[in-house]
N, C-alpha and C positions, 0 to 999 in steps of 0.2 A: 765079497772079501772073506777071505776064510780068518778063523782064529790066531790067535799068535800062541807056538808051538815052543816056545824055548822061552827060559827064565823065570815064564809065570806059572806057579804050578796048577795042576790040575782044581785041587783045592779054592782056589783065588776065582781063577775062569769057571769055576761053577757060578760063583756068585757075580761075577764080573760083565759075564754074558751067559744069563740065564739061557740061551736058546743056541740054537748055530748060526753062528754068525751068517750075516748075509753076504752076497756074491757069490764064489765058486765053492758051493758045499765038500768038504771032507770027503763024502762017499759019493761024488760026482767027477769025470773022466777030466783032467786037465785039461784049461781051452788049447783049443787045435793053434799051431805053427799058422794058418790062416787069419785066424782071429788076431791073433798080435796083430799081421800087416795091417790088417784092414782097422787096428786102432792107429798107427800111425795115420791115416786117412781120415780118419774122424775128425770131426771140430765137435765138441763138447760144449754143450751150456747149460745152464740150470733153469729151470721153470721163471718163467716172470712172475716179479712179487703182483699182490691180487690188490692192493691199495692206491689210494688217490696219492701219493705222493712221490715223489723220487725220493731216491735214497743216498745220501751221504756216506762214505767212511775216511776214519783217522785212526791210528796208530796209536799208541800209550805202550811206553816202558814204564814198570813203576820197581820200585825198588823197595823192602819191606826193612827195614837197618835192625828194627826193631827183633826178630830173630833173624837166626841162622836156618839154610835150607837145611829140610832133616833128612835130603836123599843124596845130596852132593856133604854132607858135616860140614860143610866149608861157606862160608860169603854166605850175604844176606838174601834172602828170599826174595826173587824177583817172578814178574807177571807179566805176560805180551797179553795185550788186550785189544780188539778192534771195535772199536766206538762203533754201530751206525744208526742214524739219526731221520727225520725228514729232511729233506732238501729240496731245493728250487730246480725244476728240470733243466737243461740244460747247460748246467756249471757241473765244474769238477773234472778231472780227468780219470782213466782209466784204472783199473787194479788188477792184480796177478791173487789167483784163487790161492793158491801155493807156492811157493820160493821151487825153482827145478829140484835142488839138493835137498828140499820136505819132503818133495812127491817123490825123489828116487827111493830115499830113507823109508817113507812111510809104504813105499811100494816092495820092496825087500821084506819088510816086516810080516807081510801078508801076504808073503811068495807071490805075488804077481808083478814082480819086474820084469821078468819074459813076456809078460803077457800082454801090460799097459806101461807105453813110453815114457816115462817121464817127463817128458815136455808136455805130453798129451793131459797129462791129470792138470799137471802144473796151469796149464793153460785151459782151462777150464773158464769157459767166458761166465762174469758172474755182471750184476745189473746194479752195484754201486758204484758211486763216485768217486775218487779221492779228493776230499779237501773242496767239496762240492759245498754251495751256500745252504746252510741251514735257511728252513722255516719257523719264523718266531713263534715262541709258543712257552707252555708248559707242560712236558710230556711223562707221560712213566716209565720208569728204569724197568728193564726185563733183564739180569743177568742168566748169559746162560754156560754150563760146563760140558765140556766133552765127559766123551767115555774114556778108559784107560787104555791108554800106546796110541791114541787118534787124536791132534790136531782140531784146535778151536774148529778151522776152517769146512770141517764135517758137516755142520748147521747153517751154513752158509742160507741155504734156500730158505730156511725156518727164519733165521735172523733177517734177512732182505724183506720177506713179508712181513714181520713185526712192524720192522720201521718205516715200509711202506702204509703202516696202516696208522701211525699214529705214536709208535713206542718210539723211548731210546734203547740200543742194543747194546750192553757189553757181555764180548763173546770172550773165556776169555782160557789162554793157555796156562798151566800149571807146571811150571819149571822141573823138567825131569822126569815128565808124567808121558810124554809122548815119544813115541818114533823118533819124530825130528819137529822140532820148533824152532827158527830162528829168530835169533837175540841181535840187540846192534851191536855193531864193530865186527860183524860175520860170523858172529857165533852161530852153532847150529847145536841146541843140547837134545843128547838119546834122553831114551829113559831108563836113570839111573835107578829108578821106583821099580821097574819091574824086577829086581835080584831080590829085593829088601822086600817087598809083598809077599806075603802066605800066610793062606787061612784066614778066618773070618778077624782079630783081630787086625791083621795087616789092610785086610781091606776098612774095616773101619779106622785105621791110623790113616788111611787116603782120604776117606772121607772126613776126618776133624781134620786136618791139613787143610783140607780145600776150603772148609767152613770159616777156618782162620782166614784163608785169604778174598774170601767174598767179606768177610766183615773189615779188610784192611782196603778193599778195593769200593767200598763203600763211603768208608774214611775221606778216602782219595778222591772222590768223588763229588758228597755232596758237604764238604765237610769247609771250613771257612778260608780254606788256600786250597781248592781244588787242581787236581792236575790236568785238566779238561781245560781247554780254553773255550767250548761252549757249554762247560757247566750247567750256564742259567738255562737251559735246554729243561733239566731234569726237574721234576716234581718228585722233591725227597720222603714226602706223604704219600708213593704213591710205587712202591719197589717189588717186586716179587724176582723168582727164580724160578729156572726149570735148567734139567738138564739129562744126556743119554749116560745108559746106561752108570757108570760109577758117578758120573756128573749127575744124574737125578737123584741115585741117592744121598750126593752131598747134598741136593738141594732140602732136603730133609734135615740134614745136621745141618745145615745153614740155620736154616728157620728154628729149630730145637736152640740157638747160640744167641740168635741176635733177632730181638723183634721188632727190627726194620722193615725186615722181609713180610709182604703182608700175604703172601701165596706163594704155590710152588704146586710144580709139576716133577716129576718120576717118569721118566720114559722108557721102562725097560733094565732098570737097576734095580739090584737084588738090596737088601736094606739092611745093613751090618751096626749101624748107628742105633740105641736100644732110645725108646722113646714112652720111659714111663708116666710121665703127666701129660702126655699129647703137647697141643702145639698152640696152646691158648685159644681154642675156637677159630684157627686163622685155616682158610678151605685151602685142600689139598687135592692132587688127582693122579689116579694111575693110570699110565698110557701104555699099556704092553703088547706082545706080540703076542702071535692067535694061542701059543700053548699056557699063557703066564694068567689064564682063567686059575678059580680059585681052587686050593688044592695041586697046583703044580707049583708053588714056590714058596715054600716055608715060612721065608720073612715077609712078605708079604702079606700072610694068612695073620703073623705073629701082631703087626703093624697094623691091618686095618682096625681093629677095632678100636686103638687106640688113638686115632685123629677122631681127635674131639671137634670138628668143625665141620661147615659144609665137604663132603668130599664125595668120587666117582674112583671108579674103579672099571675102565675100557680096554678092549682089545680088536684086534682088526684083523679078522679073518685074510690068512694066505701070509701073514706077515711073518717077520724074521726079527732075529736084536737087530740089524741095524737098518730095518725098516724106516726108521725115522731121522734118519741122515740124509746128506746127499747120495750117498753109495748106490743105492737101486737107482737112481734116477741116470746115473752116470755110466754104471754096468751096462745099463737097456742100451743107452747109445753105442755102446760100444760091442753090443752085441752077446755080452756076458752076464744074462740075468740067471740068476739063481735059482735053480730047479723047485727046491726046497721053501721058495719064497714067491709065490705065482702070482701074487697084488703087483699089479705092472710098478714101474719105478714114478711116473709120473703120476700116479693115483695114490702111491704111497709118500708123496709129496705133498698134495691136495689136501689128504685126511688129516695129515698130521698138521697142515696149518688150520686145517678147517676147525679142528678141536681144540688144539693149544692155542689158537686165537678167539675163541670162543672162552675159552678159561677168563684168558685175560679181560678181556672185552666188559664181562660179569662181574669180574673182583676184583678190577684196577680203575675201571671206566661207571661202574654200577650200571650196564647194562645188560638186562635179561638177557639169556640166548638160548631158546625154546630146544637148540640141538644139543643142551647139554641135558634135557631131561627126559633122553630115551631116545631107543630105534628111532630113526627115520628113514621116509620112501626112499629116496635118492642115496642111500648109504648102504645097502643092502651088509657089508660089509664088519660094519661096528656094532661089537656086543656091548650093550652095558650089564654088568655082574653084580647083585645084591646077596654077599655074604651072608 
């Protein structure tokens, strides 16, 4: 996926996507007239989550009355969010990765609408349910945020293995923040956010935005009229965040806001949110691409020292910003991996559950996981960096 070339200035996408974005590199030959057909041909699907469970999803509109959106000035701040949960195998019926009118939208946006169908992303076979029975339990909330102009629907692979393993998932859209996100009654909102962002204040105004609406989708949540009708799913002692690129580092100004949040992860987001008392001893982790070692990204360097709690700081050789998405795994199939980004799509699927589920595993569940503390054989791949 290349970068997005208009609205957002230079200034923003530095911080926004520390690295060049994954897919088709800027200084690589446009895919060939070939490649398109032979994506119409493709059937697309995402890695199977790696857990004992099936997986549930459900829909949530929520509505914020309480403010106004600060990108549209007008109506109340609203939030699409998709629940997924454990479930019982066999229940539930199918789901659509994408709305067609997201995936054309969000394929325009990243010049490759010549390249990938629309139907084709759209249809992107993914491994939850809709409205699939829940597993009784009491589980931990993972919220997680996109990057900025991309679509909850990005983490999809990241979100399915969570909730295959044990979490509940809310993935969740930020009204005006993306491409295209559809709303009910057919709404489809751009993003408005991208004119009104520049510079590091602007990106930090996205990031306390977002902060805001993790702690109202929180409310929402586990709060004594929840908007979940399985609710009782969630262990509200028991919540972290993670998120890509501008979504990780709200996950930072989340947890700086509200100390509900007992973790968070950073995937490759630059850190515009200043954090002078740290984060109450609550563990943190950087998850970047192979150049975002230390010494290549300002706030980063600025930041570490100031999380006062357990924390890592990882990178993964051959990687790109959007490494840790669905995007590489998607490309490969379709024949369009990123020169610039040589960690195949389906290894850069692996790692990124393999770690981010290891965070949680340790600081939601209390259990050790021996791979979060250094190289290992089988990972040739992951650096860990001590500033």
């Amino acid at each position: 996926m290349t970068t997005r070339r208009t609205a957002v200035s230079a200034a923003v996408l530095a911080l926004l996507l520390p690295l060049a974005a994954a897919g088709v590199s800027a200084a690589s030959e446009p895919p060939s007239v070939a490649a398109a057909s032979d994506a119409h041909r493709t059937a697309v699907q995402l890695p199977l989550p790696t857990g004992r469970f099936a997986v549930g999803q459900e829909t949530l509109h929520l509505v914020d009355h309480s403010r106004t959106d600060p990108w549209a000035h007008t109506g109340p701040r609203e939030l699409m969010v998709t629940m997924r949960y454990p479930a019982r195998s066999g229940t539930g019926g199918p789901v659509r990765y994408l709305t067609t009118e997201e995936a054309r939208l969000l394929l325009i946006d990243r010049e490759l609408d010549k390249v990938i169908p629309a139907e084709t992303l759209a249809g992107t076979k993914t491994h939850s349910r809709s409205g699939a029975r829940p597993v009784a339990g009491r589980y931990p909330l993972i919220v997680l945020s996109p990057g900025f102009t991309v679509p909850r629907a990005t983490l999809t692979s990241l979100a399915e293995d969570l909730a295959s393993r044990g979490y509940v998932v809310a993935a969740v859209d930020h009204a005006y923040e993306s491409a295209a996100t559809a709303f009910l009654g057919g709404r489809v909102l751009e993003c408005l956010a991208c004119a009104q962002v520049d510079g590091d204040e602007g990106v930090r105004a996205v990031t306390e935005v977002r902060a805001r609406d993790v702690s109202f989708l929180l409310d929402r949540l586990t709060g004594r009229r929840p908007a979940w009708r399985n609710a009782d799913l969630i262990d509200g002692s028991r919540i972290a965040m993670a998120g890509h690129s501008i979504g990780g580092a709200s996950s930072l100004a989340a947890m700086a806001a509200d100390p509900r949040i007992r973790a968070g992860i950073d995937m490759d987001g630059g850190l515009a949110t200043p954090l002078p008392a740290g984060v109450g001893g609550r563990p943190f982790m950087l998850l970047g691409a192979q150049q975002n070692s230390p010494g290549a990204l300002e706030s980063w360097d600025r930041t570490w020292p100031r999380l006062d709690g357990w924390k890592r700081w990882i990178t993964f050789t051959g990687s790109a910003h959007f490494t840790f998405t669905d995007f590489p795994a998607i490309a490969d199939q379709l024949g369009l991996p990123d020169p610039d980004a040589p960690l195949p799509g389906a290894r850069s699927v692996e790692l990124t559950r393999r770690y981010v589920g290891a965070f949680f595993e340790q600081h939601l569940k209390g259990r050790p996981q021996p791979v979060l503390d250094g190289p290992a054989a089988d990972a040739p791949e992951v650096r860990f960096h001590t500033p």
